[in-house]
C-alpha positions as CSV (number, residue, x, y, z in Angstrom):
1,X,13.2,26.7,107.2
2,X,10.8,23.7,105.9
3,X,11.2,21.3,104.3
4,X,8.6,19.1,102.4
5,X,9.2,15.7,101.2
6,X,6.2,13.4,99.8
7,X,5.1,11.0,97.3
8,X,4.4,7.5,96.9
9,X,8.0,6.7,95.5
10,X,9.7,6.2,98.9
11,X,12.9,5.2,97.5
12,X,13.2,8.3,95.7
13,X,12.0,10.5,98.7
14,X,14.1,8.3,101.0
15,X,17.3,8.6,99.0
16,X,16.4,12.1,99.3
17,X,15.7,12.5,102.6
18,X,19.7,10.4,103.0
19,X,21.1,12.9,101.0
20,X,19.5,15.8,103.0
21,X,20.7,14.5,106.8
22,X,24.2,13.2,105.4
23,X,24.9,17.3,103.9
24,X,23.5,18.7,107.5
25,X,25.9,16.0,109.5
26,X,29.1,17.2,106.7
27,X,28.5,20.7,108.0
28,X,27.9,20.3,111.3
29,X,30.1,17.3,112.4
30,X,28.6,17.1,116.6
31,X,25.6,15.3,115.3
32,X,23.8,16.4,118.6
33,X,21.4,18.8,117.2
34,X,20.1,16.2,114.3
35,X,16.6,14.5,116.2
36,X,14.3,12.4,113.9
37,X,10.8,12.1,115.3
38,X,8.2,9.4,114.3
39,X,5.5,12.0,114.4
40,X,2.3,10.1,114.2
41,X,1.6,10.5,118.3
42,X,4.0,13.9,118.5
43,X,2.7,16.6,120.4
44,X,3.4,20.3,119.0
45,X,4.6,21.2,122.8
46,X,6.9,19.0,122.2
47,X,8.8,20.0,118.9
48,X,7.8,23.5,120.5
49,X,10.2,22.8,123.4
50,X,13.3,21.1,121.6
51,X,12.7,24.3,119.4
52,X,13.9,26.6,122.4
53,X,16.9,24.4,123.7
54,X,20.0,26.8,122.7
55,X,22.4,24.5,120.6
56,X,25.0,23.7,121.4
57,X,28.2,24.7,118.8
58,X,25.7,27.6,117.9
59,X,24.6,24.9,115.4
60,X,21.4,24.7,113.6
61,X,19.5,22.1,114.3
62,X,17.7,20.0,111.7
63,X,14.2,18.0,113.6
64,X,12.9,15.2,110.7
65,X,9.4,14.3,111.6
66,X,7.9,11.6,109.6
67,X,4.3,10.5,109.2
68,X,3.0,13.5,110.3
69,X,-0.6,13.2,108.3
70,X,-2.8,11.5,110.3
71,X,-1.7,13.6,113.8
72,X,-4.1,16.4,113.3
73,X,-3.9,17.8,117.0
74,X,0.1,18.7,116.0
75,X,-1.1,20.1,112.4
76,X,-3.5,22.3,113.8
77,X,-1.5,23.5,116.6
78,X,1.6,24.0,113.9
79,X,-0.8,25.7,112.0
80,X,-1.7,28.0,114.6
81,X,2.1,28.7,115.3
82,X,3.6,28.8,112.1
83,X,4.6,32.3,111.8
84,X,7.3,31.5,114.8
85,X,8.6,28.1,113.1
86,X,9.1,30.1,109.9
87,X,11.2,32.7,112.2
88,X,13.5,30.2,113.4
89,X,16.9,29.6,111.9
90,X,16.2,25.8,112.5
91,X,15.4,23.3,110.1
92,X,12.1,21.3,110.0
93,X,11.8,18.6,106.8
94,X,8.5,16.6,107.1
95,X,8.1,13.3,105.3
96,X,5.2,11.4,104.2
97,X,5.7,8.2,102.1
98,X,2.7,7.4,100.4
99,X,-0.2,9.8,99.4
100,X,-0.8,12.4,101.0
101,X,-4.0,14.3,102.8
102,X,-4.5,17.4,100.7
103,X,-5.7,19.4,103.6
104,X,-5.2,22.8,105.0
105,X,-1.3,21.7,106.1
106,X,-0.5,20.6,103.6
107,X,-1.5,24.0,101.5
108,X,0.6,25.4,104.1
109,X,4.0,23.2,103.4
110,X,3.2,23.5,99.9
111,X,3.2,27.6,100.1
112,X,6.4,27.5,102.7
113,X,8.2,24.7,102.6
114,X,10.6,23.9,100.2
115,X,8.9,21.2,98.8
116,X,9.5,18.2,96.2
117,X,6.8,15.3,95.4
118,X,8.1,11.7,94.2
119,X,5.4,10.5,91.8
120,X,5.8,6.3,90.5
121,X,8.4,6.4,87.8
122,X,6.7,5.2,84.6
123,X,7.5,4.9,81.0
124,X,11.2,6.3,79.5
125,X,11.4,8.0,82.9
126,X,11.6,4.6,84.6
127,X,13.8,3.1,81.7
128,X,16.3,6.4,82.3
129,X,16.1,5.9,86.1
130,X,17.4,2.2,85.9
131,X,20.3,2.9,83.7
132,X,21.6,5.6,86.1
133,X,21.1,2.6,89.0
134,X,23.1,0.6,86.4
135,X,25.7,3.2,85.7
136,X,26.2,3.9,90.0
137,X,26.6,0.2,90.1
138,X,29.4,0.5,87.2
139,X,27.5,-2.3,85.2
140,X,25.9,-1.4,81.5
141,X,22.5,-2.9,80.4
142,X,21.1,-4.2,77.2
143,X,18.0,-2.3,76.4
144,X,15.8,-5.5,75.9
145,X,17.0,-6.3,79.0
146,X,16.5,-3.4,80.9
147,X,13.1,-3.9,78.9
148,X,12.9,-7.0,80.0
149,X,13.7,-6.1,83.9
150,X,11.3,-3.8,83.9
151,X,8.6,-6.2,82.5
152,X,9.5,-8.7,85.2
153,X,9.8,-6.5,88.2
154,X,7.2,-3.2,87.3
155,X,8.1,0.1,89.2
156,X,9.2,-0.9,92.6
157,X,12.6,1.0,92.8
158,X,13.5,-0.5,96.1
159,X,13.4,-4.5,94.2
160,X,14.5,-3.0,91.0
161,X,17.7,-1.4,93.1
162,X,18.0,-4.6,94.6
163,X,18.1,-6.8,91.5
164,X,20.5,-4.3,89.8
165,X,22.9,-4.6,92.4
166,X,22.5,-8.9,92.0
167,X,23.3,-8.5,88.3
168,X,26.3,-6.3,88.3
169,X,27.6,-8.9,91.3
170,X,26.9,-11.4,88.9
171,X,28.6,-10.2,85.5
172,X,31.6,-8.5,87.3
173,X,32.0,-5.1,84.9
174,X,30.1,-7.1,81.7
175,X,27.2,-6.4,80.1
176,X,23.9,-7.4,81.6
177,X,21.7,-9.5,78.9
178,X,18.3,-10.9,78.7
179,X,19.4,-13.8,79.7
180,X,21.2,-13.2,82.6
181,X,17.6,-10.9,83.8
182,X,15.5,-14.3,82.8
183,X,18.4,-16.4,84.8
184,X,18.5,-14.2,87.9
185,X,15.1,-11.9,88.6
186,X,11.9,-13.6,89.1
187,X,8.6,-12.1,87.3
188,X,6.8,-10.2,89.7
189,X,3.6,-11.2,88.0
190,X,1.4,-11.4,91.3
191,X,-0.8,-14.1,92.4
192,X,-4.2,-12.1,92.0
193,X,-3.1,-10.7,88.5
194,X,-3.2,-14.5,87.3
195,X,-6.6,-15.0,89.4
196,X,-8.1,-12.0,87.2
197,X,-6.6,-13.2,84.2
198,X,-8.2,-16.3,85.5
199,X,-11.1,-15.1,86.4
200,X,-11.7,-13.7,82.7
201,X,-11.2,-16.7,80.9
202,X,-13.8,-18.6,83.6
203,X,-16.5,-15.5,82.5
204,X,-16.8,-14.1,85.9
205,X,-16.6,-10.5,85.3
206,X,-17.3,-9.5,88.8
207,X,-14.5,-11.6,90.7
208,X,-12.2,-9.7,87.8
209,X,-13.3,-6.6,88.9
210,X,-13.6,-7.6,92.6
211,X,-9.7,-8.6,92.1
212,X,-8.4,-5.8,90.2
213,X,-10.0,-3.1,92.7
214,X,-8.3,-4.7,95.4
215,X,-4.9,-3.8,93.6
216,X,-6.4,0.0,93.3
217,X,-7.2,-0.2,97.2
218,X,-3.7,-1.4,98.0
219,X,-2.2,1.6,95.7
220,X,-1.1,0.0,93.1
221,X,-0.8,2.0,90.1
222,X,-3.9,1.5,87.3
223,X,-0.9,2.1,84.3
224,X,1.0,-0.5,85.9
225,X,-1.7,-3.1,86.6
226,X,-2.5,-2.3,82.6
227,X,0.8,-3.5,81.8
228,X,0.8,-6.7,84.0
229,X,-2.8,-7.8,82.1
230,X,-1.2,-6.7,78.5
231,X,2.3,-8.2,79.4
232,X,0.4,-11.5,80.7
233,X,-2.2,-11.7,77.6
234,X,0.9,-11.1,75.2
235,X,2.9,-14.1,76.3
236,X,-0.7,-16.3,76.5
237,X,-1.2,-15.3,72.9
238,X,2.7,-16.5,72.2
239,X,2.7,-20.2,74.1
240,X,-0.8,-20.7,72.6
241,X,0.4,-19.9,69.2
242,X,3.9,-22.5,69.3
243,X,1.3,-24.9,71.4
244,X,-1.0,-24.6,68.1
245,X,2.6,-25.4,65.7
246,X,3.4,-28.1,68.1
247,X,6.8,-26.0,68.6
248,X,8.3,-26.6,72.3
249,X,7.6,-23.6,74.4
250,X,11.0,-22.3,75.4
251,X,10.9,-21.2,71.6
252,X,9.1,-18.2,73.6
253,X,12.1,-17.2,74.9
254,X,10.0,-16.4,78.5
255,X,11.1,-17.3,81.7
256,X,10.3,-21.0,82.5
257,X,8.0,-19.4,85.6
258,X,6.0,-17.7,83.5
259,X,5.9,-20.4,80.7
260,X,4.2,-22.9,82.9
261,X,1.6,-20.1,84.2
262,X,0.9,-19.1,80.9
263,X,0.6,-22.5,79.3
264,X,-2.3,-22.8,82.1
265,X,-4.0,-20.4,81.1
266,X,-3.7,-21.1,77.5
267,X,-5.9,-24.1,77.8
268,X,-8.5,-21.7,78.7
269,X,-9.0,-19.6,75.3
270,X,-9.4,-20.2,71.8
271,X,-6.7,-18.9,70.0
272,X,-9.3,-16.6,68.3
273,X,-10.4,-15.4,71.5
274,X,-6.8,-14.4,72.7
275,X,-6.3,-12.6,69.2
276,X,-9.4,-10.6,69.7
277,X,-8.7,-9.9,73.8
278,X,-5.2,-8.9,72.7
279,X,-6.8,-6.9,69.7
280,X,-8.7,-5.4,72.7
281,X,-6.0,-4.4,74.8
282,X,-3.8,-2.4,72.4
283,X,-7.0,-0.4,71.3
284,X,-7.2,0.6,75.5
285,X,-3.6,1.3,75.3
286,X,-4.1,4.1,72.4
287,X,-6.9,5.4,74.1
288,X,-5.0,5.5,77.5
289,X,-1.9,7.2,76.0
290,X,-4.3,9.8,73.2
291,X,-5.6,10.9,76.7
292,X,-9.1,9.7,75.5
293,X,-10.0,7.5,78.8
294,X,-8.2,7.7,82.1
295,X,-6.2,4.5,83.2
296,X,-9.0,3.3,86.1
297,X,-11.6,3.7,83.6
298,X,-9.8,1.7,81.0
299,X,-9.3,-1.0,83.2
300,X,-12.8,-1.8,84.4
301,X,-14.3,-1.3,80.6
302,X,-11.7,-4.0,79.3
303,X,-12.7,-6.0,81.7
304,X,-16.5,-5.7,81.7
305,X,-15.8,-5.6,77.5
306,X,-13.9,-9.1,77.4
C-alpha cells in the first residue's frame, strides 16, 4: 500500500504523518520493521532490497521516505517497478513538505496512493483550526483575540501552536483576551513588509515590487502578504488619525511594537493619502474575494496603483 502525504502546511502533514507511525507502532509493538528514509540520495535497489527482508513477527513493515522530489533516478526506477510495490502487503507513505513537482510520479501517487494534500489554512478555516489548538490545550479564546492572534502571527501553525500553548500556561484554565495576546505574542510583521510599506511612501515602486516578489520567491502566500500590507496600512491610518487629535497613541489599543513602527511611518503620508491608499486596498480586497483578480495580480497592481 501507498501512501501520499504533501502540502506546504507541514504541521498539518507532520501531525499527520505522527499519527500514522504512532497507529502502525500500537499494532505492531517490535518496532523493528518501522525504517524512515531521508530519501533525497536513496537508491530504488535499496528500498528494493529492505522490501525482500522477510519480517520478522510476520509483521508488516511500514518504510517512510521523505523528500523524495528531487531524486529522479529512484522515481523513475519506482516508476518502472510499481506494479510489484503495489503487490506487496508492505506499507510505503512518501512525504514532501512544501510544493510539490507535478510530474509523472506524482500522477502515479496521486492515482495509487492513498493520498491527502495540506494546503495554508486561511480565512474561518484558520480561525476554526486555532480554537481546536485551544480546546486540545483545555484553554478558551476570545474571538477578537483569536482575531487578534491571527493578525499578529499570520498562518504559521507551527508559531501559532507554540503561542497557544504559552497562553493557556499563562491563564491556567481562564479565558485568553486581547490583552493577554498583545502582552505575550509578538507581531510577526516582518522586516521587509515595513521596507515595502516603506518603500511606497518614499515613491519607489520598483524596490516595492522588488521586496514583495522576494516574499513570493520564498513561498509566502500572496493572500497573506495582502493581509500584512492591509493590517499594516489600517493601524497607519489609526495612529495618524489620534496623532492628527493630539490623542496619545496607546488610545489605538495596538501593541507598543507596532505603535512605534507605525507612528514611523505615519510621518510619511498625508492623512489624505492614507485614506485614499486604505480606500485602495479594500476595493483589491472585493475584487480578490468576487474572484475578479487573482491574489498575485492584486498585489503588484496595488502597488504599481499607489
Amino acid at each position: 500500500m501507498l501512501i501520499f502525504l504533501y502540502g506546504q502546511d507541514t504541521y498539518r502533514s507532520r501531525e499527520k504523518l505522527n499519527e500514522i507511525v504512532e497507529h502502525y507502532k500500537k499494532t505492531h509493538q517490535s518496532g523493528l520493521n518501522l525504517r524512515y528514509f531521508d530519501a533525497k540520495n536513496l537508491s530504488f535497489q535499496e528500498l528494493k532490497d529492505e522490501l525482500q527482508i522477510v519480517p520478522m513477527f510476520q509483521e508488516k513493515k511500514l518504510f517512510v521516505l521523505a523528500d523524495i522530489a528531487s531524486n529522479q533516478e529512484f522515481k523513475e526506477s519506482f516508476m518502472k517497478n510499481s506494479k510489484k510495490i503495489l503487490d506487496s502487503d508492505n506499507v510505503i507513505l512518501f512525504y514532501e513538505g512544501g510544493e510539490v513537482k507535478k510530474d509523472s510520479f506524482f500522477n502515479l501517487l496521486k492515482k495509487q496512493a492513498k493520498t491527502q494534500a495540506f494546503e495554508v489554512l486561511a480565512g474561518q478555516k484558520l480561525k476554526k483550526w486555532l480554537a481546536k489548538e485551544c480546546e486540545k490545550h483545555q484553554a478558551s479564546i476570545d474571538p477578537q483575540a483569536l482575531n487578534r492572534l491571527i493578525e499578529y502571527v499570520g498562518n504559521d501553525l507551527w508559531q501559532l501552536s507554540n503561542e497557544v500553548q504559552k497562553l493557556a500556561a499563562f491563564k491556567k484554565g481562564k479565558e485568553i483576551t486581547v490583552k493577554d495576546v498583545m502582552l505575550l505574542v509578538k507581531p510577526k510583521i516582518e522586516t521587509d513588509i515595513f521596507k515595502t510599506i516603506d518603500a511606497i511612501a518614499l515613491k519607489n515602486k520598483k524596490q516595492a515590487l522588488n521586496l514583495l516578489h522576494k516574499h513570493l520567491e520564498k513561498g509566502d502566500n500572496p493572500l497573506y502578504l495582502f493581509s500584512m500590507i492591509n493590517f499594516q496600512f489600517r493601524n497607519i491610518l489609526c495612529i495618524k488619525d489620534l496623532m492628527e487629535k493630539g490623542k496619545p497613541l496607546a488610545r489605538s489599543g495596538l501593541h507598543p511594537f507596532v505603535v512605534r513602527k507605525s507612528y514611523q511611518q505615519a510621518q510619511r503620508f498625508s492623512f489624505d493619502e492614507l485614506k485614499k491608499i486604505y480606500q485602495k486596498i479594500f476595493q483589491v480586497d472585493y475584487n480578490i474575494k468576487t474572484g475578479k483578480v487573482e491574489a498575485q495580480t492584486a498585489l503588484d497592481l496595488l502597488i504599481a496603483e499607489l
